[in-house]
Every structure is written in C-alpha cells, then in structure tokens.
PAROTI-831442 format. One record per residue (C-alpha): residue number from 1; residue in three letters; x, y, z. Coordinates in nm, 2 decimals, decimal comma, always signed. Example, Ala and Ser with C-alpha at 12.3 -4.5 7.8 and 13.67 -1.06 7.14 Angstrom:
2
(1 "ALA" (+1,23 -0,45 +0,78))
(2 "SER" (+1,37 -0,11 +0,71))
//
This chain:
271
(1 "UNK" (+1,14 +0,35 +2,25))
(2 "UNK" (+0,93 +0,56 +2,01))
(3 "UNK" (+0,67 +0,43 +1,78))
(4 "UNK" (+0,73 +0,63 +1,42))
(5 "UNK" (+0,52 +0,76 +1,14))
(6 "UNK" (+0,63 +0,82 +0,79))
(7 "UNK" (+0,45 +1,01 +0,53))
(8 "UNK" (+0,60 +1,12 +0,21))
(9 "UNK" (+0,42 +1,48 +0,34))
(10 "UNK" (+0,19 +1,63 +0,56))
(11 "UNK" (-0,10 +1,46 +0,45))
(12 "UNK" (-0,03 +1,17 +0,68))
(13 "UNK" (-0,06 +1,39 +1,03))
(14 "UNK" (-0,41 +1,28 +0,96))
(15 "UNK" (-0,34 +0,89 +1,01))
(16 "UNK" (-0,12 +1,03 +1,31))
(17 "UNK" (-0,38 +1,20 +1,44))
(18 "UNK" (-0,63 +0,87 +1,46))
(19 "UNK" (-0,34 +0,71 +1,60))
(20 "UNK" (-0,29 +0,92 +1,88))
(21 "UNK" (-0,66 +0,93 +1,94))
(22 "UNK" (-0,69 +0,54 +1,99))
(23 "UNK" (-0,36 +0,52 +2,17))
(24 "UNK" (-0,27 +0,85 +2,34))
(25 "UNK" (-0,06 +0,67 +2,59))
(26 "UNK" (+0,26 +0,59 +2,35))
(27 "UNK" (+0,59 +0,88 +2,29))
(28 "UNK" (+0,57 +0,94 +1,92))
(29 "UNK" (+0,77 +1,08 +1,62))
(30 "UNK" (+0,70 +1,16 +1,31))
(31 "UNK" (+0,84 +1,26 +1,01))
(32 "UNK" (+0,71 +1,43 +0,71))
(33 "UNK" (+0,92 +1,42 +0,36))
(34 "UNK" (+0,77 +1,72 +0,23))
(35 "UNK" (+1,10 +1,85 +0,07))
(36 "UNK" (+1,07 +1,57 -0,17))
(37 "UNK" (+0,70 +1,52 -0,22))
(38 "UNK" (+0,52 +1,38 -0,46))
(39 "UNK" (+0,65 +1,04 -0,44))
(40 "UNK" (+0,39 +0,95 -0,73))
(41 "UNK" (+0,59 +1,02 -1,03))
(42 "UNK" (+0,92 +0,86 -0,89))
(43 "UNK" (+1,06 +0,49 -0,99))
(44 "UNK" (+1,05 +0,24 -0,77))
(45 "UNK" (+1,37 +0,21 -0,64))
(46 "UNK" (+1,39 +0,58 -0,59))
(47 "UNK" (+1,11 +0,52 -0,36))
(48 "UNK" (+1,21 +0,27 -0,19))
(49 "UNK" (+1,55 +0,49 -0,16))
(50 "UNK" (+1,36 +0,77 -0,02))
(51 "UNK" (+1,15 +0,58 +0,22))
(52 "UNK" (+1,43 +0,37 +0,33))
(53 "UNK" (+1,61 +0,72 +0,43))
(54 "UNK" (+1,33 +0,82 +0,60))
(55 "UNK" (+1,27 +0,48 +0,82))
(56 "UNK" (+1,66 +0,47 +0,91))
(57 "UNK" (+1,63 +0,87 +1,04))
(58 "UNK" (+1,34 +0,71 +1,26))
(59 "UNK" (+1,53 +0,38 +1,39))
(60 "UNK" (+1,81 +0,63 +1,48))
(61 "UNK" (+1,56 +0,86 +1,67))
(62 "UNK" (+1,51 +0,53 +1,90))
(63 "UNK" (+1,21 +0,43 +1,71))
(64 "UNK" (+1,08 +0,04 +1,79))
(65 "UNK" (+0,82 +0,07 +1,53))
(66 "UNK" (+0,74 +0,25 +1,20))
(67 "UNK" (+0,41 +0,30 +1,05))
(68 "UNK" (+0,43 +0,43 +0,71))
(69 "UNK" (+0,10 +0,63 +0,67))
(70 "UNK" (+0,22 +0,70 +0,29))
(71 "UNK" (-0,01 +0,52 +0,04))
(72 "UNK" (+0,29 +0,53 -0,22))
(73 "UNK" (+0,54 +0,40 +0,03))
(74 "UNK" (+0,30 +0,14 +0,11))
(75 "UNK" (+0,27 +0,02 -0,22))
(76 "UNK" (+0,57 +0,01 -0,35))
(77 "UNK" (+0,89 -0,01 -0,09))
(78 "UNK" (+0,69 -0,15 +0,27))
(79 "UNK" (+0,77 -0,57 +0,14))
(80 "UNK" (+1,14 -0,50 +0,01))
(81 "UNK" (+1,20 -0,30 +0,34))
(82 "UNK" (+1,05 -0,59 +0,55))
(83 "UNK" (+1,21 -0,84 +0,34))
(84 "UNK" (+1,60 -0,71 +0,28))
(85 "UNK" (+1,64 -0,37 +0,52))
(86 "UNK" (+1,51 -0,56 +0,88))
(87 "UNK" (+1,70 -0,86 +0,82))
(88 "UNK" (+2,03 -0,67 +0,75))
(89 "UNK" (+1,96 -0,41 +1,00))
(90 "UNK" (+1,69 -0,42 +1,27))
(91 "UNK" (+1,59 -0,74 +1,32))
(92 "UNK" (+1,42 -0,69 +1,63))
(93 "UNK" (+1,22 -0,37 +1,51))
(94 "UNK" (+0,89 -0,35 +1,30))
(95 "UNK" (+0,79 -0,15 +0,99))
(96 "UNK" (+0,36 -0,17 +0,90))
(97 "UNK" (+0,14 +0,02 +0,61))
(98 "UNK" (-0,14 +0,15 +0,56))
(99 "UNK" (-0,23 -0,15 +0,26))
(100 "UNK" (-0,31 -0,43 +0,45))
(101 "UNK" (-0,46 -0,30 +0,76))
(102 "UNK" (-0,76 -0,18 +0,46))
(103 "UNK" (-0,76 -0,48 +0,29))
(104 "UNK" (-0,76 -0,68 +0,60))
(105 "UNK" (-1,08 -0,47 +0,69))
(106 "UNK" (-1,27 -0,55 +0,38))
(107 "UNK" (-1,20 -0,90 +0,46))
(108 "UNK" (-1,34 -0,88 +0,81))
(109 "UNK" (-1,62 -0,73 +0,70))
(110 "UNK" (-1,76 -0,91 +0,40))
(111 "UNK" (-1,78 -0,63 +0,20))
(112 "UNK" (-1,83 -0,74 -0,15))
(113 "UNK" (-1,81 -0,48 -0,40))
(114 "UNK" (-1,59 -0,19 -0,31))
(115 "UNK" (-1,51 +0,13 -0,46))
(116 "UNK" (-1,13 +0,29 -0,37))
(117 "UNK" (-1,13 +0,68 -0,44))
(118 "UNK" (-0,75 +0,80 -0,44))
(119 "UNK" (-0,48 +0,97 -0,63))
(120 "UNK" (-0,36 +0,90 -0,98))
(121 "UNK" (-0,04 +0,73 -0,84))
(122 "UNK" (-0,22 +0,48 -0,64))
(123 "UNK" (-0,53 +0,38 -0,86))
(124 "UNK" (-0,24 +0,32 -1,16))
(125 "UNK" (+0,00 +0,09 -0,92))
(126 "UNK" (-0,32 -0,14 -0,83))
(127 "UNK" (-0,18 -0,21 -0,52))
(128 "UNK" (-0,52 -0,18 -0,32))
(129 "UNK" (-0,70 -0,42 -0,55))
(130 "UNK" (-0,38 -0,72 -0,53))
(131 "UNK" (-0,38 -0,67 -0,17))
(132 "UNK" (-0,77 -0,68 -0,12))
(133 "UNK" (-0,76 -1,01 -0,35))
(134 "UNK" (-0,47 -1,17 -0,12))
(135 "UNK" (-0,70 -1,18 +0,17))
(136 "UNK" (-1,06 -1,16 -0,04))
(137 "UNK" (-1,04 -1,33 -0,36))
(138 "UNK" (-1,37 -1,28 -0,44))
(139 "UNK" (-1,46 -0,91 -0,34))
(140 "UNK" (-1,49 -0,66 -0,66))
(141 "UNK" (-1,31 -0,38 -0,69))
(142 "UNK" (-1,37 -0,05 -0,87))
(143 "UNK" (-1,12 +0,27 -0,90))
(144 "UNK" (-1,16 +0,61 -0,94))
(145 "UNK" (-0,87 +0,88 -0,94))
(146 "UNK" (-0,93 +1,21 -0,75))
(147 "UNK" (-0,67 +1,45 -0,91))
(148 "UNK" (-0,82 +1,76 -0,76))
(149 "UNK" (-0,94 +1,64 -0,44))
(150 "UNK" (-0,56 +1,65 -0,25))
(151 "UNK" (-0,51 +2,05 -0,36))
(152 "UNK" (-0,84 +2,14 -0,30))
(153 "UNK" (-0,81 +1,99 +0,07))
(154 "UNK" (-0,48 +2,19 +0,10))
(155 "UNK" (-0,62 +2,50 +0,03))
(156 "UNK" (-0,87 +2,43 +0,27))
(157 "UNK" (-1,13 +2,47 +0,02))
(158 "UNK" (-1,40 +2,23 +0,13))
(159 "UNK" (-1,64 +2,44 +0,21))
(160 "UNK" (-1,65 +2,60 -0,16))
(161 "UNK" (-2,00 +2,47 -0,30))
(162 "UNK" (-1,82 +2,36 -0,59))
(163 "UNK" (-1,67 +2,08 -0,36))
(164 "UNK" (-1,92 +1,90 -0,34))
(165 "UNK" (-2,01 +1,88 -0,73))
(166 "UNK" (-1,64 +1,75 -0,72))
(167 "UNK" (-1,70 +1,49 -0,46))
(168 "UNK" (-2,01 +1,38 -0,70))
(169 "UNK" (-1,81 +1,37 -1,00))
(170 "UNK" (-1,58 +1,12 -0,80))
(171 "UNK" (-1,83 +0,90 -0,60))
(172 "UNK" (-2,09 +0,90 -0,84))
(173 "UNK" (-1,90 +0,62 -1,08))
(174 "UNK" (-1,86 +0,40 -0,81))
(175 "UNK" (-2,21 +0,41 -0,69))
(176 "UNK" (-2,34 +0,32 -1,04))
(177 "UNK" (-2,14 -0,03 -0,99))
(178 "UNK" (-2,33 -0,08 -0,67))
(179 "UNK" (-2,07 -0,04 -0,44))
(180 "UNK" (-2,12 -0,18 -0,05))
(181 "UNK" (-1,81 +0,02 +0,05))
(182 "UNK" (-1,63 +0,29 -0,01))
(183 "UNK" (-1,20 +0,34 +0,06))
(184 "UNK" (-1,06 +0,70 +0,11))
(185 "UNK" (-0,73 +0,56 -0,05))
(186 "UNK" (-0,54 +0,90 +0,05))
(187 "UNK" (-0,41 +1,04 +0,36))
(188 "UNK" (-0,59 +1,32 +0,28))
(189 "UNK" (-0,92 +1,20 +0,24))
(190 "UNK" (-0,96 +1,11 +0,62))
(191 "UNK" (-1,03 +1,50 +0,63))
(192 "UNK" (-1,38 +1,49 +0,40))
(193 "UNK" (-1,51 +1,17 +0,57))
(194 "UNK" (-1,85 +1,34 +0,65))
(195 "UNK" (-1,86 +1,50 +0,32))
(196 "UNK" (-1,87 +1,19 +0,17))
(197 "UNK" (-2,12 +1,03 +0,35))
(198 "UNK" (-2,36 +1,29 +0,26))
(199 "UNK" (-2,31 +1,18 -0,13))
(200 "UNK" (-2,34 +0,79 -0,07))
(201 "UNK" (-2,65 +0,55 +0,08))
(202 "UNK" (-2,63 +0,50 +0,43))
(203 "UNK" (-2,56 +0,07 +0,37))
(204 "UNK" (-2,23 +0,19 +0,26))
(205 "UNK" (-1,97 +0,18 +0,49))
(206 "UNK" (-1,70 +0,45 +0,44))
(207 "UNK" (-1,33 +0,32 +0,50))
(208 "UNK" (-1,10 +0,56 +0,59))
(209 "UNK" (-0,73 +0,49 +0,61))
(210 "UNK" (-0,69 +0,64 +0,94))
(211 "UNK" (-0,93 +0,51 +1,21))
(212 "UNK" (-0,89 +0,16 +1,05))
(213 "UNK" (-0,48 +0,20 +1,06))
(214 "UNK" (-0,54 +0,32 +1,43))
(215 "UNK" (-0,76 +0,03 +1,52))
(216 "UNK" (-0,53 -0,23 +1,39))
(217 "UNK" (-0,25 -0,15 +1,50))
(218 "UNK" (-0,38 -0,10 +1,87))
(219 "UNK" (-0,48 -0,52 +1,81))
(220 "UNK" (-0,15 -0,56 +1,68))
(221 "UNK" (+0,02 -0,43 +1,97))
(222 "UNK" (-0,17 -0,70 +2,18))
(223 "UNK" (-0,07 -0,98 +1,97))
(224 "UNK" (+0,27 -0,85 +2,00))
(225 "UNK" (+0,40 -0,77 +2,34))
(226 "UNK" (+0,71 -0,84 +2,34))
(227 "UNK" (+0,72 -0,47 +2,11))
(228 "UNK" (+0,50 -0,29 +2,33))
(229 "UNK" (+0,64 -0,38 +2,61))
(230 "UNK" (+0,93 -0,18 +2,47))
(231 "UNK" (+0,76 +0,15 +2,39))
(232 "UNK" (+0,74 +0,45 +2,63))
(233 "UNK" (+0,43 +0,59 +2,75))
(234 "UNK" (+0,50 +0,92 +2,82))
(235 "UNK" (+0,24 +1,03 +2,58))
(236 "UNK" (+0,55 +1,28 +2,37))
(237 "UNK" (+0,49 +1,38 +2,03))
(238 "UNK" (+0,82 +1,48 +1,86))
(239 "UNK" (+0,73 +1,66 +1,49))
(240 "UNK" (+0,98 +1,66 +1,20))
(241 "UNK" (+1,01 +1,78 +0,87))
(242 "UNK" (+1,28 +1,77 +0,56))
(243 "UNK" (+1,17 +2,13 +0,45))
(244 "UNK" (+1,03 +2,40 +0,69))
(245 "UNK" (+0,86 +2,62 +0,44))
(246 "UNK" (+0,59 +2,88 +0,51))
(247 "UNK" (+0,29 +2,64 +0,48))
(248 "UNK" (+0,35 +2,43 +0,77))
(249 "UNK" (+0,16 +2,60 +1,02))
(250 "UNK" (-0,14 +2,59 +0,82))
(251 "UNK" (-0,18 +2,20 +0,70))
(252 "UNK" (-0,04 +2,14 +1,06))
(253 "UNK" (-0,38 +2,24 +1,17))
(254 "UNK" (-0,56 +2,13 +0,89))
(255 "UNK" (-0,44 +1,79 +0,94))
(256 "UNK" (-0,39 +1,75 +1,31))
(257 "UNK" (-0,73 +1,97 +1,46))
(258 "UNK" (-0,76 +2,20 +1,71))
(259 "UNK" (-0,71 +1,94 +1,92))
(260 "UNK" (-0,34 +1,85 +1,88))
(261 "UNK" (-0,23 +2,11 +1,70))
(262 "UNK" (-0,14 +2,33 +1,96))
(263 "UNK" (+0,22 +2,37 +2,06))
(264 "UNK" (+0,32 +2,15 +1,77))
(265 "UNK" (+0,70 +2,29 +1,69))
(266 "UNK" (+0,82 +2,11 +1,34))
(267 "UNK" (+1,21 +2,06 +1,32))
(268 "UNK" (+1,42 +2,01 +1,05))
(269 "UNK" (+1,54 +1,68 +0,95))
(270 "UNK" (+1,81 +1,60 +0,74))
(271 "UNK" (+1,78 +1,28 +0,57))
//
C-alpha cells in the first residue's frame, strides 16, 4: 500500500518533498488538481466534491493513507471526509491535513503570539486561528494575506530585488504585534523559508507547513502501526496530474529541487 498526497496544485510537491526527505523509505503517489485550481473561490461543498474525487482516485491507486498538503482542502472538506466518506467507505484507511499538525506545533512549543502569512482564501476562512485555539486557547493570533507572493514564486521570481520589499510589506505587520512565531500558511511558502528569516529577529521561530507536516506524520506512523505496517517500502514515487499543460516541468523543479526532480514523469489522471 501507498501513502498519498493531495494538493489542489503543484504547490504542494513542496510538502511532498519534506515528506520524502524525513521518510524516503515509503512507495508514494501523488496527485496534483491543477486542472481545477484555485480551490479559493469555490463553495464548500464543491470543495469537498473536488477533494473527495481526488482522495477516492488515490484509495483506488492502493493508497493506505492520504495527506492532503492543500491548505483549502484542509480547511474546509478534511472533518466531513473523516467524519461521513471513511465510515461509508474506508474504514480501515486514514486521511490527515496540513491544519492540525501546525496548530499542534504551536501548542508544543509555547509560542504565544503568532503571525500566519497566507493566501486570501485561507486568512478569510480563519481556519488556522479555530484550530490553533482548539489545542492553545490562549496563544494570539495575527493574519496577513500574501496575494502576490504564490505568482511571484511561480515565476520563479525570488531573486528580483523587489521581492524582498514584498516580503517586508507582508512580515512587517506582524512583527509590529510582536510576534514569537511566524506560519508559512501556503504550500508555496516552504520555497522562501530563508528569505524570510532574513526579514524577522532571530527569537522567531519560522513554521513552515512542510517540515512540520513531515515530522508529524513520521510520529504518527509510530503511534500507529497497525497502518505502517501496511505500507510498502520500496521507496516509488508515482506523479499525477488532472491537466498536463506546458508548465509542469518547470514548478516540478521549482517545487521538488534538484534533488527529486529528476526523472519525475507526470501522468494524467482523470478524476
């Protein structure tokens, strides 16, 4: 059995790529919903319709466990899916977010006052901040939307000198509330994590959705073995996509590195 990964895009090969760093070992698919993309502006339940297409494509490609690496997805359609779909479904398969392993961070940490930087969609559905609360009632929370932060990463554009009067213009709110940490609430963000420590004090601790996804789920995979004792470890990477246009190739390296972006062959899927 495969372990899955679900983003609404591309954007999300860079939780995968984390993922595969900490845990190498496991076969892996994942799937990217480009054709489709934004997810932002949709309703809710056609959210949850689109990722609950994409999580059954994935449980029919012999997948044990999903993580869905799209913040949207996360927010809105991860509970109903665990809640009705499993039940009626899989009952003995697993779908996990990107939410809570964050929130559950903050909590282990203690940080007190923390800044989320991340797109319009997610700072307006104030899922970050009700999750936080849930497991650290009394951190404070503070929300900036990054509108041109996601393009400007996909025209790989971050080494324009103008970036970094953009990354000010972002950061700089946050640090006037005297943040003590700082979430990259976008898949994308993972990409500029040493970018954005050069704009913030060194006592605050940079989150990124990625390494802290990666790290939790290698601990939940411990607590849980009667799932990993399921998955292969034949350390295969299957790539799909539901629209193989002509940028592909570039955000596959952009997102993936040098490192695991060679030989990487997208395929269609039809969800």
């Amino acid at each position: 059995m495969n372990i899955g990964v679900f983003d609404s895009g591309l954007g999300g090969l860079s939780v995968f790529r984390e993922i595969m760093t900490e845990l190498p070992q496991y076969n892996y698919i994942y799937l990217g919903d480009n054709a489709r993309v934004p997810y932002g502006g949709r309703s809710s339940d056609m959210i949850y319709q689109f990722t609950r297409d994409a999580v059954n494509f994935l449980f029919q490609n012999d997948c044990q466990l999903i993580i869905i690496a799209c913040n949207t997805s996360s927010a809105i359609a991860l509970q109903r899916l665990q809640q009705e779909y499993l039940p009626q479904n899989y009952r003995d398969r697993r779908i996990l977010g990107v939410l809570y392993p964050v929130a559950e961070h903050i909590a282990d940490e203690n940080i007190q006052r923390v800044g989320i930087m991340a797109t319009r969609a997610t700072v307006a559905s104030n899922r970050y901040p009700k999750q936080i609360k849930k497991l650290a009632p009394n951190t404070q929370i503070f929300q900036v939307a990054c509108p041109l932060l996601t393009p400007m990463i996909e025209e790989d554009e971050m080494e324009w000198e103008g970036f970094d009067l953009l990354l000010q213009r972002y950061i700089n709110p946050l640090l006037e509330r005297k943040i003590d940490g700082l979430i990259l609430g976008s898949t994308h963000y993972g990409l500029i994590t040493d970018r954005v420590k050069k704009h913030v004090p060194g006592s605050v601790k940079i989150i990124s959705q990625g390494e802290v996804t990666a790290k939790k789920l290698r601990k939940y995979l411990k607590r849980h073995p009667e799932i990993e004792m399921k998955l292969a470890k034949d350390s295969k990477r299957i790539y799909f996509a539901t629209d193989l246009n002509q940028r592909f190739e570039k955000l596959t390296k952009l997102f993936l590195g040098e490192r695991f972006s060679k030989g990487v062959t997208l395929h269609l899927a039809n969800i």
